[in-house]
N, C-alpha and C positions, 0 to 999 in steps of 0.2 A: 590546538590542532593547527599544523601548518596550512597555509593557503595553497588551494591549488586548484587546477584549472576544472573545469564544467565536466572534460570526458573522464576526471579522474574519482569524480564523486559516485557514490556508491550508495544507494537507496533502497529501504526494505519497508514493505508495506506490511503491516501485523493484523491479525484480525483472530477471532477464537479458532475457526476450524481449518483454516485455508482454502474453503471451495467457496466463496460465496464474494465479500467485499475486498478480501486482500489481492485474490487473483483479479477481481477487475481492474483495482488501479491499478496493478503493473501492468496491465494489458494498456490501459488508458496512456500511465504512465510513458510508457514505449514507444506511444503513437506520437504524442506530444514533443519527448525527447527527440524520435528520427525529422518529427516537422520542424527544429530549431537548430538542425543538423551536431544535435550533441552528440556524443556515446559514452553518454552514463550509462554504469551497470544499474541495473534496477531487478528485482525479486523482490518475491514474498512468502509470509509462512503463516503460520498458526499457532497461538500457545499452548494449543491443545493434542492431543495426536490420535482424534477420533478418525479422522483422513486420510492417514499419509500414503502417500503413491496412488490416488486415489484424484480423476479428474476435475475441475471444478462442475461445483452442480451445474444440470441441465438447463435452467433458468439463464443462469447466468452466462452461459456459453453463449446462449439463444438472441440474447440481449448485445452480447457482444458480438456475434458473427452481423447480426443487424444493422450494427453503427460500424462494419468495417475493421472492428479490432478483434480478429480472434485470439482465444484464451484454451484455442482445445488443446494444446501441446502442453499445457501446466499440469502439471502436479504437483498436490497438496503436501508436506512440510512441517514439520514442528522448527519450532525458533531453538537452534540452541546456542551454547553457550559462547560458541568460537562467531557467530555471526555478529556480537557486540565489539568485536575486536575488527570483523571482515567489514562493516558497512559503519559509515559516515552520520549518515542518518535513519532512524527507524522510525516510520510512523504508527501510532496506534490508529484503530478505526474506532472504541471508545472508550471511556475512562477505565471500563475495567480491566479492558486487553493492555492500556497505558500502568495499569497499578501491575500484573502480573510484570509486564516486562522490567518494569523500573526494580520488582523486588531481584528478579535475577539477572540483572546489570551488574555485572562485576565492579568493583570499586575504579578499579586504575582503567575504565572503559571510558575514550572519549568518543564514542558516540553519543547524538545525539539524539534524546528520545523523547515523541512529544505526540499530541494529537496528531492526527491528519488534517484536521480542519480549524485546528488552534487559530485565531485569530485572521482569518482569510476574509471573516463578513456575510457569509453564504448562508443564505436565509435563517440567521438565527440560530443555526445547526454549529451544538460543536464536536457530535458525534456522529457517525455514519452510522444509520441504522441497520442492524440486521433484517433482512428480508426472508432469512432461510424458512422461517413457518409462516409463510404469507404467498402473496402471490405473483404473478408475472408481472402487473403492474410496480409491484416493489421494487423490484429489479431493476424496472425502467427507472427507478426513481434512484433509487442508489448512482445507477451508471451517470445518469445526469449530472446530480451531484456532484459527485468522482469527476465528471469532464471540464465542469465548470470552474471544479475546485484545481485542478492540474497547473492550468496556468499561474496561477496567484502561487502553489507551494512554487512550481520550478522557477518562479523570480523572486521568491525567497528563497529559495537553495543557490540561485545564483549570484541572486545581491550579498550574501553571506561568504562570496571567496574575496 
């Protein structure tokens, strides 16, 4: 992959349905990007297409209107197959949303595709937990997560040009 600058990097956040953990971090994501005056494209989607066009959950709206980052204007998304070519890097949110993507990665696709929370240190967590059959508490706890974990990916997405 040639090097290249921070606003030309292109970020996808993967999670099963797209209403729940992937729309948060790009909401998180975004916040973080505009406070380091980047403009990375950043999205997200879902391997699944129980969702699509369809807002993220209420939960998670709620959670993010709270902390300043709204997420109402997202709509849910299936991953396909031209987004391995469109984006740089794709994070999964767990090993199984990571095993799906990797199996429809096209060969000659260099993106890069990996945990979300690979190797960051973040309480012992190396996947994001699904909150969707739980409750508002979860939510809060994902987002946390997700905010704390933002800084540590975006200077490895940055240390990486």
């Amino acid at each position: 992959m040639d090097r290249m600058k921070r606003s030309d990097q292109r970020v996808l956040f993967v999670c099963m349905g797209n209403i729940c953990r992937s729309p948060l971090a790009e909401g998180i994501a975004r916040a973080h990007v505009a406070r380091r005056g980047w403009r990375m494209q950043v999205d997200s989607a879902g391997t699944e297409a129980y969702h699509v066009g369809e807002p993220p959950d209420a939960r998670a709206r709620r959670v993010a209107r709270a902390r300043a980052t709204p997420i109402d204007g997202q709509r849910a998304r299936q991953v396909h197959a031209s987004d391995f070519a469109r984006f740089d890097w794709i994070f999964a949110a767990d090993q199984r949303t990571l095993e799906v993507l990797l199996s429809r990665q096209p060969g000659k696709s260099e993106a890069r595709v990996q945990l979300l929370l690979a190797g960051l240190g973040l309480r012992g967590d190396e996947a994001v937990p699904d909150p969707y059959y739980d409750d508002y508490a979860a939510f809060e706890y994902v987002y946390e997560l997700l905010d704390d974990a933002m800084p540590l990916l975006l200077d490895q997405i940055g240390g990486d040009i």
